[in-house]
C-alpha positions as CSV (number, residue, x, y, z in Angstrom):
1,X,0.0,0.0,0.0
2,X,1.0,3.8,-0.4
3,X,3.2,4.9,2.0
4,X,3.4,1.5,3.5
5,X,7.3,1.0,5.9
6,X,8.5,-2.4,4.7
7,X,11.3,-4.5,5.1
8,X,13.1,-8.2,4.6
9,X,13.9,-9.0,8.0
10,X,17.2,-11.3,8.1
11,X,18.5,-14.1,10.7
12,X,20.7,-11.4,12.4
13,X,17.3,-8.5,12.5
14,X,15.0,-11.8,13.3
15,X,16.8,-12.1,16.7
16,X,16.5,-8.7,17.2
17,X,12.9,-7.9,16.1
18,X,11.1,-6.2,19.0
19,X,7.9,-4.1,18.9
20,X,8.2,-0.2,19.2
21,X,6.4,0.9,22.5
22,X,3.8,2.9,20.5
23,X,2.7,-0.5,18.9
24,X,2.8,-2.2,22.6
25,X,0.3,1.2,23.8
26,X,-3.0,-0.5,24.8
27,X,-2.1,-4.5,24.4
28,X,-4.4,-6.0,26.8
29,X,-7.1,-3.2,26.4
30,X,-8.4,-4.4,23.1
31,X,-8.9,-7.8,22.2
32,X,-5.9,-9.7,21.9
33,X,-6.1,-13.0,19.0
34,X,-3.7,-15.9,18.4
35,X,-3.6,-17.9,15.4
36,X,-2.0,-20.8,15.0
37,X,-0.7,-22.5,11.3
38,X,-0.6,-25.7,10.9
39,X,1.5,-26.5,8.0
40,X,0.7,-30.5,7.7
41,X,-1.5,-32.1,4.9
42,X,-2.3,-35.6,4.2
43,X,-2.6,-34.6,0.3
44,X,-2.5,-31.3,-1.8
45,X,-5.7,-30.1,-2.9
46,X,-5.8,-28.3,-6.5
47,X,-7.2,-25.5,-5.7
48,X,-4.8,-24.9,-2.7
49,X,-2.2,-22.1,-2.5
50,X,-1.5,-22.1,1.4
51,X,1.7,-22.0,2.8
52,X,1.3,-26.7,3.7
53,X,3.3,-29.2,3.0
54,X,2.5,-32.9,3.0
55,X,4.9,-35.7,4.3
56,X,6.6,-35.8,0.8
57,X,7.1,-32.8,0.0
58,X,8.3,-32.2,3.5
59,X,10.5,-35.6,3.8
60,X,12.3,-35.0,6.9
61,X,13.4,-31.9,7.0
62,X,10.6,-30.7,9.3
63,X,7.8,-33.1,11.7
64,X,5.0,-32.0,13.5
65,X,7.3,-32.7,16.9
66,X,9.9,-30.2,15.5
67,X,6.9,-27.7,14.8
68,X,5.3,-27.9,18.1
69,X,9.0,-27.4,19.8
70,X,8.9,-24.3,17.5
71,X,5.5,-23.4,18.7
72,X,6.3,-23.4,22.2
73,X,9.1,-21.2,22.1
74,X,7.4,-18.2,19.6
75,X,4.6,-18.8,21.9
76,X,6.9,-17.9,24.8
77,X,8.9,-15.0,23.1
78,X,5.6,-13.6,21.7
79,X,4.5,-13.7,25.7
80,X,7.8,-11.7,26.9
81,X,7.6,-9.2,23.9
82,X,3.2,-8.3,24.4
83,X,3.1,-8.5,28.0
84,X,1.0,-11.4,27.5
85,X,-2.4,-9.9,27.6
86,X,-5.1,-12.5,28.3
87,X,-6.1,-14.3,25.0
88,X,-9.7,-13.4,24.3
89,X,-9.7,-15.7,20.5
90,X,-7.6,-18.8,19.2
91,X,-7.9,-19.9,16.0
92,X,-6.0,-22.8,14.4
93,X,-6.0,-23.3,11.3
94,X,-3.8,-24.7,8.2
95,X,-3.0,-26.6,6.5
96,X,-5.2,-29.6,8.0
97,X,-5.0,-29.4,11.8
98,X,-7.0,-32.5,12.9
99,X,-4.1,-34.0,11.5
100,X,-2.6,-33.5,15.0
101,X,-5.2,-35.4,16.5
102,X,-7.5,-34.6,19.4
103,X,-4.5,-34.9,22.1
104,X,-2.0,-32.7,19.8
105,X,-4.3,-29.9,19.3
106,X,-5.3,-29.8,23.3
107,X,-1.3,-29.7,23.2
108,X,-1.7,-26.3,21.0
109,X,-3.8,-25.1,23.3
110,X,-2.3,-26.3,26.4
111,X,1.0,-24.4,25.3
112,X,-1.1,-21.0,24.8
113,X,-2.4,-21.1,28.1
114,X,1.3,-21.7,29.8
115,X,2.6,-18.8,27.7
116,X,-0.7,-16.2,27.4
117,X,-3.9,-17.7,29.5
118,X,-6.7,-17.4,27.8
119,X,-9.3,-14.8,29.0
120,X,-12.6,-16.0,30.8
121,X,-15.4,-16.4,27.8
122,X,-12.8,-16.9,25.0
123,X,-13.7,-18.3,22.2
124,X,-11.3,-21.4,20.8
125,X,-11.8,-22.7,17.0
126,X,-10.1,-25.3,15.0
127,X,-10.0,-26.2,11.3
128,X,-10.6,-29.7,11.0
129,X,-10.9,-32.0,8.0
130,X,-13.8,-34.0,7.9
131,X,-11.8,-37.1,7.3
132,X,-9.3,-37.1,10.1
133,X,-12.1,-36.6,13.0
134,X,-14.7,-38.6,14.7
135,X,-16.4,-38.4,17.8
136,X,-13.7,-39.5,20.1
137,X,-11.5,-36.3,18.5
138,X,-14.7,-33.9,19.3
139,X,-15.1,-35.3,22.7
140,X,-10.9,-34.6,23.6
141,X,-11.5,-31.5,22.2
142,X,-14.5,-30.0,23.9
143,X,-12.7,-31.7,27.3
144,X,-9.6,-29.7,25.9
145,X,-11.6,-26.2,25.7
146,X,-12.1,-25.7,22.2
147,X,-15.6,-23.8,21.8
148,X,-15.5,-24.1,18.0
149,X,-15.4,-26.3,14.8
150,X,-14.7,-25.3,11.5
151,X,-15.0,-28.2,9.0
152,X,-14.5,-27.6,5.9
153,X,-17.3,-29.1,3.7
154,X,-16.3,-26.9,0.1
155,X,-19.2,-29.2,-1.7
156,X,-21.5,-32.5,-1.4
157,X,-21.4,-33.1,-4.7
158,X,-18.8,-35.9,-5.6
159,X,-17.8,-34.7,-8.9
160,X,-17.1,-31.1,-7.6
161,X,-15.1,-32.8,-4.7
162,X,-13.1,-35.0,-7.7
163,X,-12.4,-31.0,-9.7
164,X,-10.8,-29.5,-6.5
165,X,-9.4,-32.5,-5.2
166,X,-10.9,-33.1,-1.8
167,X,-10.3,-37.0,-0.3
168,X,-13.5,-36.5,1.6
169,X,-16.6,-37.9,0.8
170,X,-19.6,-36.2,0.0
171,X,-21.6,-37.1,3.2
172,X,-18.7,-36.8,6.0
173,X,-19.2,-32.6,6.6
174,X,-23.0,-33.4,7.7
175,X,-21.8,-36.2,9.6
176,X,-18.3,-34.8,11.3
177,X,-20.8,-31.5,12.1
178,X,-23.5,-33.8,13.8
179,X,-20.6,-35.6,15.7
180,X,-19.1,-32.1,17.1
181,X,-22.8,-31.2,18.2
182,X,-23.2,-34.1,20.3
183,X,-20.5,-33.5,21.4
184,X,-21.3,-30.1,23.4
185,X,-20.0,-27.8,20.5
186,X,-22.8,-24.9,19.9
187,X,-20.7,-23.4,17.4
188,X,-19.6,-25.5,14.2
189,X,-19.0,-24.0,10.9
190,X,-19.5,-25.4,7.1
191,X,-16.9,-23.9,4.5
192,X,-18.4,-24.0,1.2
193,X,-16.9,-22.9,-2.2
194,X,-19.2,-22.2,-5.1
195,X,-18.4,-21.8,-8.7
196,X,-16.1,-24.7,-9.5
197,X,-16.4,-25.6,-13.1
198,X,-18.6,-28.5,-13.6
199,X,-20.9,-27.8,-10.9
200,X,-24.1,-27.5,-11.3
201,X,-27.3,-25.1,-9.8
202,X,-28.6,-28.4,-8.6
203,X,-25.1,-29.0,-6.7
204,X,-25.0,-26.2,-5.0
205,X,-28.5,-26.6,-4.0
206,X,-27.3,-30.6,-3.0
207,X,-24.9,-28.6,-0.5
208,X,-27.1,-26.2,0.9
209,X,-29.7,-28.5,1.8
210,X,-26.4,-30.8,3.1
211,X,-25.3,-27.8,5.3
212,X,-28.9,-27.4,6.5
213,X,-29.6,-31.0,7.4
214,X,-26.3,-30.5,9.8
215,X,-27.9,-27.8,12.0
216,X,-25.1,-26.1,11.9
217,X,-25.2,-22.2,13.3
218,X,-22.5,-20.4,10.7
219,X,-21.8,-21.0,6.8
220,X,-18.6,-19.6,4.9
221,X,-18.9,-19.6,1.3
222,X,-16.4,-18.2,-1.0
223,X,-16.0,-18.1,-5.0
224,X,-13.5,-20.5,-6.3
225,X,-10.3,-18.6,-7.2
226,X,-8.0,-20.0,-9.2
227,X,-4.6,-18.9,-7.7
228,X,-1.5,-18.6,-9.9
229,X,0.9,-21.7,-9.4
230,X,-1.8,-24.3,-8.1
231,X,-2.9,-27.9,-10.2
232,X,-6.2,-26.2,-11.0
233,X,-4.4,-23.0,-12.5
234,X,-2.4,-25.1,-15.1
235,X,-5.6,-27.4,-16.0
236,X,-7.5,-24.0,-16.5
237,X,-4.5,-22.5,-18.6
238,X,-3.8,-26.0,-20.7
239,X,-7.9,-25.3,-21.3
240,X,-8.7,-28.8,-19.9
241,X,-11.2,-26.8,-17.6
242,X,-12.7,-23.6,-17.7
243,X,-12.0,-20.5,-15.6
244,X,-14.8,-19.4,-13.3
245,X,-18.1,-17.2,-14.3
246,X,-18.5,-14.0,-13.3
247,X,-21.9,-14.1,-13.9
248,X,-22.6,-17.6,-12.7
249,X,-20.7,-16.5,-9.2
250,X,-22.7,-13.8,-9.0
251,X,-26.2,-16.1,-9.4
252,X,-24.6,-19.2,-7.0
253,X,-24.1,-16.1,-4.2
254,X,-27.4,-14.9,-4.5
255,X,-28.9,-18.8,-4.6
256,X,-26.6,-19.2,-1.4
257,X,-27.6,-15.9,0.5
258,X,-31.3,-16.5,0.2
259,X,-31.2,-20.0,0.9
260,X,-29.4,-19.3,4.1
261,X,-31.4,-16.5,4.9
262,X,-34.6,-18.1,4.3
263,X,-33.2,-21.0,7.1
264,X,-32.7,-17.7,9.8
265,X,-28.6,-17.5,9.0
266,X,-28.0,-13.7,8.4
267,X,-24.7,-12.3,7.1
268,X,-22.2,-10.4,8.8
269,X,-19.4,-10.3,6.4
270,X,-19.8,-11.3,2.7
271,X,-18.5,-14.2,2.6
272,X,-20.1,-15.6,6.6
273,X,-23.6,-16.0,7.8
274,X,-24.6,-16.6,11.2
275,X,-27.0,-16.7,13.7
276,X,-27.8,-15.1,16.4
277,X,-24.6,-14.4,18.2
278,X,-22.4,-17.1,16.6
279,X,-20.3,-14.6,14.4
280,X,-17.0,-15.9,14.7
281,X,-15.1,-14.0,16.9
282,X,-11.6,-14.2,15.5
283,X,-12.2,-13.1,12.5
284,X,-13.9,-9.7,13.3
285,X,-11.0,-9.2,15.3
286,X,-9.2,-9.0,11.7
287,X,-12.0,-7.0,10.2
288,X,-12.1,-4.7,13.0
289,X,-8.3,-4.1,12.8
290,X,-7.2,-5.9,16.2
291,X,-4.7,-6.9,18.0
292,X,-3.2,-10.7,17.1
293,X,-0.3,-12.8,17.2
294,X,0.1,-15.6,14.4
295,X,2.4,-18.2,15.7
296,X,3.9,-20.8,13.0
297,X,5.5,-20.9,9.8
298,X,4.1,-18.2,7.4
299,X,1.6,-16.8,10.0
300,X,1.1,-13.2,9.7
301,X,0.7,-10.7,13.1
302,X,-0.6,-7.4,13.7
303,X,0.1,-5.7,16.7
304,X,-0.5,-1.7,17.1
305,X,0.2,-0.9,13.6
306,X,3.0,-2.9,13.5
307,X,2.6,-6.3,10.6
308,X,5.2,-8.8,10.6
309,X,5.1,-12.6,8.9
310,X,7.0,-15.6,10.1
311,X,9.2,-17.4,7.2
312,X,7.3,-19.9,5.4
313,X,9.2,-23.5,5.6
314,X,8.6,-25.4,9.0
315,X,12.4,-26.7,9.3
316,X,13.7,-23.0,8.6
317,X,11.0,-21.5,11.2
318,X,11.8,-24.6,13.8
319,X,15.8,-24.1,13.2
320,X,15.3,-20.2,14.0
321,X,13.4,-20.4,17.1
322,X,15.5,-23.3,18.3
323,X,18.7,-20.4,17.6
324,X,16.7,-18.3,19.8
325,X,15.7,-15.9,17.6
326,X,12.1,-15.2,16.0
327,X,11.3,-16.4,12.8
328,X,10.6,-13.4,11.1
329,X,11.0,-13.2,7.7
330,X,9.4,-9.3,6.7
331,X,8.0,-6.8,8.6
332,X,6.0,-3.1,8.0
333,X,4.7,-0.4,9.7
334,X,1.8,1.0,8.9
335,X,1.0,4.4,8.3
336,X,-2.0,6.6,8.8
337,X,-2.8,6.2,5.1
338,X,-2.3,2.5,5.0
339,X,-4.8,2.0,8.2
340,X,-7.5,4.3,6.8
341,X,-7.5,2.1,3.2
342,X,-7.4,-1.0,5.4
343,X,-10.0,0.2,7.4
344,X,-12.5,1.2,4.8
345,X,-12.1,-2.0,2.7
346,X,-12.5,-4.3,5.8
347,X,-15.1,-2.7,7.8
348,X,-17.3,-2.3,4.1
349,X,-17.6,-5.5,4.1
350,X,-19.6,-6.0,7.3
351,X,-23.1,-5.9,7.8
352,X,-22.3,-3.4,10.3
353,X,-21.2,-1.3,7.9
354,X,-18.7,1.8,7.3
355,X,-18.7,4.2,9.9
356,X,-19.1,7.5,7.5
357,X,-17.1,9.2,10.0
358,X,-14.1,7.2,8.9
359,X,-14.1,9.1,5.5
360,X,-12.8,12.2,4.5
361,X,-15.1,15.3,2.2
362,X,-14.1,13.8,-0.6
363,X,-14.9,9.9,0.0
364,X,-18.2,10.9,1.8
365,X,-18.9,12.5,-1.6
366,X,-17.8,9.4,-3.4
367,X,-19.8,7.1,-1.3
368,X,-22.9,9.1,-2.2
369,X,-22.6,8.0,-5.9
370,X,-22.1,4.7,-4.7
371,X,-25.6,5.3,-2.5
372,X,-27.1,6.6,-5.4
373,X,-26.2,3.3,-7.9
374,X,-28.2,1.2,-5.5
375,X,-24.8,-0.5,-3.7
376,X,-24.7,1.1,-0.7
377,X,-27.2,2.1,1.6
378,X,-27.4,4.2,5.0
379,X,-28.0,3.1,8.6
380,X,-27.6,5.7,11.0
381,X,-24.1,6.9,10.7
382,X,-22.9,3.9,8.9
383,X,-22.8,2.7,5.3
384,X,-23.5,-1.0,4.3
385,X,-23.8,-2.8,1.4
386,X,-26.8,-3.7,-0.6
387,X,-27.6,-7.0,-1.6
388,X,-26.3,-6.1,-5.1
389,X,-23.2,-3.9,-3.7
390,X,-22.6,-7.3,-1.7
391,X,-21.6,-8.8,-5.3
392,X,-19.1,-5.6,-6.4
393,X,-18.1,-4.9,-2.5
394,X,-14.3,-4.8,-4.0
395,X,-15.7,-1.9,-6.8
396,X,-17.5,-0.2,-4.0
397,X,-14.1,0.5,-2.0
398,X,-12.2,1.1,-4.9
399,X,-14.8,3.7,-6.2
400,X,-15.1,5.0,-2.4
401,X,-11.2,5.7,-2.1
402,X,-10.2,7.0,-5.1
């Protein structure tokens, strides 16, 4: 972004990286978040451009023992450097991390609360792959103090499953997200993605009614991307499938937003429904520009201003910490500029809207024309997308800041 301070950070600045004290101002009086990567997967889906690593690729240069060992110790220099406010949100996520199995991620947690605590009421999520739980790995986890599931689901359709590569079978999400109920979690989450080529109205309406059935009490959904560098990329660009639809995006949105709306699941961000008060926690701490610390390789923090990322490849990130020195690989500070951008393009996207205070003459004039093309709407002192703006939220903040 314009104006934006960053840098490379080296092994020598890594040992050395330390917060300024106006980034440190007021840790522990807003919400403070830790996320957790998990860089392990059993297989590589096609679709997939996150920083994981299955055993092959990995071979032994790196092992989930070597991570956690890792873990620990950023836990415990992230701790000393913050002040180690009471944790109010923990996500894990990957990567696949019910790989680690019900008595690895209480481990995860267990290390959080020797370095941190975690702050009466906080909320706890994993990421689990359908495939790798059952209801003995709910049960350790609920006894564990996770509050929170996240399964990802993406489709029940088998041949959609087959295009992006998934292992799991169409029927496990309903089934791992009635398992989790019974087992005392309130909150469990569905993760669909719509628009892969080949699928069909009717399969997105096959998944909807799957995610239904399941009871859950929050959906993500989000349009297939095709990422530079991924299987799917080079079967799009050798033509042996077709890129997504714009159009057809647009329609499966609109099919998913009603659908979920008509079952009493409300958004709150464009890609997340909800009810009631299930609105994940974590993630409006991003949205709302909080406070967190992302421990594990490739995890990006924000603290005060202040962005850094870890370096990407477990064995370099475990050899650092085991050096004694953070595994930082790049770092900025943020300027007034960069946090007003950020902050208009995140909070527009919630249903709570854009505080019109946040803008300037100019964009207050801006967001008028966007008011007057139907995409925005007023509430109060707050702007918030339309259904329609929902599907050009990206136009609507470009148009709004330029």
């Amino acid at each position: 972004m314009n104006g934006t301070s960053s840098t490379t950070v080296g092994r020598d600045e890594a040992a050395a990286f330390a917060l300024p004290e106006r980034a440190l101002a007021g840790v522990g009086s807003r919400p403070f978040g830790i996320y957790v990567h998990v860089p392990f997967c059993a297989t590589r889906c096609g679709y997939c451009d996150f920083n994981t690593y299955t055993a092959g690729e990995l071979g032994t240069s790196a092992s989930p023992q070597s991570w956690m060992e890792g873990l620990r110790r950023e836990l415990d220099f992230a701790a000393q450097m913050t002040g180690a406010p009471a944790v109010d949100t923990v996500f894990v996520g990957g990567g696949t991390p019910s790989l680690l199995g019900g008595d690895g991620l209480a481990d995860v947690l267990g290390a959080i609360r020797s370095s941190f605590g975690l702050a009466d009421g906080a909320e706890v999520t994993t990421e689990s792959n359908p495939e790798s739980t059952s209801p003995a790995f709910f049960d350790r986890l609920r006894a564990g103090g996770f509050t929170r599931i996240s399964l990802g689901m993406q489709s029940a359709a088998q041949h959609v499953l087959k295009v992006l590569d998934r292992t799991h079978t169409p029927g496990r999400a309903v089934a791992a997200a009635l398992e989790a109920r019974a087992a005392g979690f309130e909150h469990v989450n569905l993760d669909l993605i719509y628009g892969t080529p080949g699928e069909r109205d009717e399969d997105l309406d096959l998944s909807l009614d799957a995610v239904l059935s399941a009871g859950v009490d929050h959906v993500s959904a989000y349009a297939l991307i095709v990422e530079d560098g991924t299987a799917l990329a080079r079967k799009v660009r050798r033509g042996e499938l077709p890129a997504p639809d714009d159009d057809v995006l647009a329609s499966r949105y609109e099919r998913i937003d009603a659908r979920l709306a008509e079952a009493g699941l409300t958004w709150y961000e464009v890609s997340n429904w909800a009810r009631d008060d299930a609105a994940c926690r974590h993630n409006l701490g991003y949205w709302d520009g909080g406070d967190w610390w992302g421990a594990g390789p490739g995890a990006h923090s924000h603290v005060g201003g202040v962005r850094w990322w870890n370096v990407k490849h477990p064995a370099r990130y475990a050899d650092q910490l085991a050096a004694g020195s953070l595994p930082v690989g790049g770092s900025e500070q943020l300027t007034a500029e960069d946090v007003h951008v950020e902050r208009v393009m995140l909070t527009a996207r919630l249903r709570t809207g854009l505080p019109v205070s946040e803008l300037d003459a100019a964009e207050q004039r801006a967001a008028e024309e966007v008011v007057a093309d139907g995409l925005l709407m007023r509430e109060d002192d707050h702007l918030v997308l339309t259904a329609r703006g929902r599907l050009l939220a990206d136009a609507v903040v470009r148009t709004v800041l330029r």
